[in-house]
C-alpha positions in Angstrom: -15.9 -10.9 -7.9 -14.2 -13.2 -5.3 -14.6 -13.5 -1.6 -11.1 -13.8 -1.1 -7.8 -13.7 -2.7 -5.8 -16.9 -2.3 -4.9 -18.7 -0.1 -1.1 -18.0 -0.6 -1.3 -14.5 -2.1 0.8 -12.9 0.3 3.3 -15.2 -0.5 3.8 -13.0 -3.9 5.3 -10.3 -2.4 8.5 -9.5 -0.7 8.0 -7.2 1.6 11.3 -5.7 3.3 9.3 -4.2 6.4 7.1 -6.1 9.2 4.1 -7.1 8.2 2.0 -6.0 11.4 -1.4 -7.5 9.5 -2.2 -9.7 6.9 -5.6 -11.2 5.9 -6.8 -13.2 2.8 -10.4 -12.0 2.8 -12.0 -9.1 0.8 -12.0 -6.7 3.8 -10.6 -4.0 5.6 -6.6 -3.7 6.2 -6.3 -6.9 4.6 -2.1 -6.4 4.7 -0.4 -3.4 6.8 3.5 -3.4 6.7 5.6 -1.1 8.5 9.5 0.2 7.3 11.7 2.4 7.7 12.0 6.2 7.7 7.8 5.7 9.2 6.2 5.0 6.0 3.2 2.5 6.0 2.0 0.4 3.2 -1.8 -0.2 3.8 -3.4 -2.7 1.4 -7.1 -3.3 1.5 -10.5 -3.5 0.0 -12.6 -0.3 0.8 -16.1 0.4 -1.2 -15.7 -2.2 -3.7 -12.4 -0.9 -4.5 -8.8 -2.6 -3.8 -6.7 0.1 -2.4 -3.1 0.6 -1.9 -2.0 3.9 0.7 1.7 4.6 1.6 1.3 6.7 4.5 3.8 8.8 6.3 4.7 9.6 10.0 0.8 8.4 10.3 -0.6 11.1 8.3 -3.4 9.6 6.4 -4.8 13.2 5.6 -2.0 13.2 2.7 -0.6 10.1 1.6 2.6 9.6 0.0 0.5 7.7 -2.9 -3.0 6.1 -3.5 -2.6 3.1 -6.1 -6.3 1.9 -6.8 -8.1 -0.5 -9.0 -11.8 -2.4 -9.3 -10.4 -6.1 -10.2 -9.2 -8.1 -7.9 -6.5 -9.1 -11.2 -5.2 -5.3 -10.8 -4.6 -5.8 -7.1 -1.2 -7.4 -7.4 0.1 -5.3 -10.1 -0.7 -1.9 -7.6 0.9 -4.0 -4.2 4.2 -4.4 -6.4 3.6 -0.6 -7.8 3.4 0.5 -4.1 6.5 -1.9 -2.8 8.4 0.2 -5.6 7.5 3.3 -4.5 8.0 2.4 -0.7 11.7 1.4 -1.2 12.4 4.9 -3.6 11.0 6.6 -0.5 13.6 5.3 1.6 16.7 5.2 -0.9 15.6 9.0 -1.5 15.2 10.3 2.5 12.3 12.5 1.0 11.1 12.9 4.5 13.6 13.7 6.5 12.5 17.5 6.7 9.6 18.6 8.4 5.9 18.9 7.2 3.7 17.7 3.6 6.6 19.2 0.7 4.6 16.4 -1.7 1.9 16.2 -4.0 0.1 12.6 -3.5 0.7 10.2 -6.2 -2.7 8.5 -7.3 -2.7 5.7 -9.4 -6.0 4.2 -10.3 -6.1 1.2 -12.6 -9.8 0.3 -13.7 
């Protein structure tokens, strides 16, 4: 595997919230963007493992979804998977009652 993604992989994405964090090395909260309606997508690599969270109202006990893969190919395919899911969230208002109503969404691509 890699040390590091490229140089300009960030550049692959558009992200409609603010990016708060963005790193091109194989570590920890490598990307963090923040949108609307507080949901979080949190991109990183964690245990050998690329890992995508959509978090929200900072409850990382039960994530909105997981999307996780073991190649560092995968990685883009779950970021655009978790950008989809992000801007449903927000189109749908899911969350604008109170408390967990969801089952977590876990995607794992090997």
């Amino acid at each position: 595997m890699q040390n590091s993604l490229s140089k300009d992989f960030w550049e692959n994405f558009s992200f409609s919230g603010n990016v708060t964090y963005s790193e091109t090395y194989l570590d920890e909260d490598m990307l963090q963007v923040e949108y609307p309606e507080n949901l979080i997508l949190d991109a990183g690599f964690y245990g050998g493992t690329f890992v995508v969270y959509i978090i929200w109202d900072n409850n990382w006990q039960s994530p909105v979804a997981v999307y996780s893969c073991k190649k560092i190919e995968n990685f883009e395919k779950i970021i655009n998977l978790a950008i989809e899911q992000v801007e449903k969230e927000i189109i749908q208002k899911r969350f604008s009652y109170y408390g967990k109503l969801w089952e977590t969404i876990e995607i794992n691509l090997k």
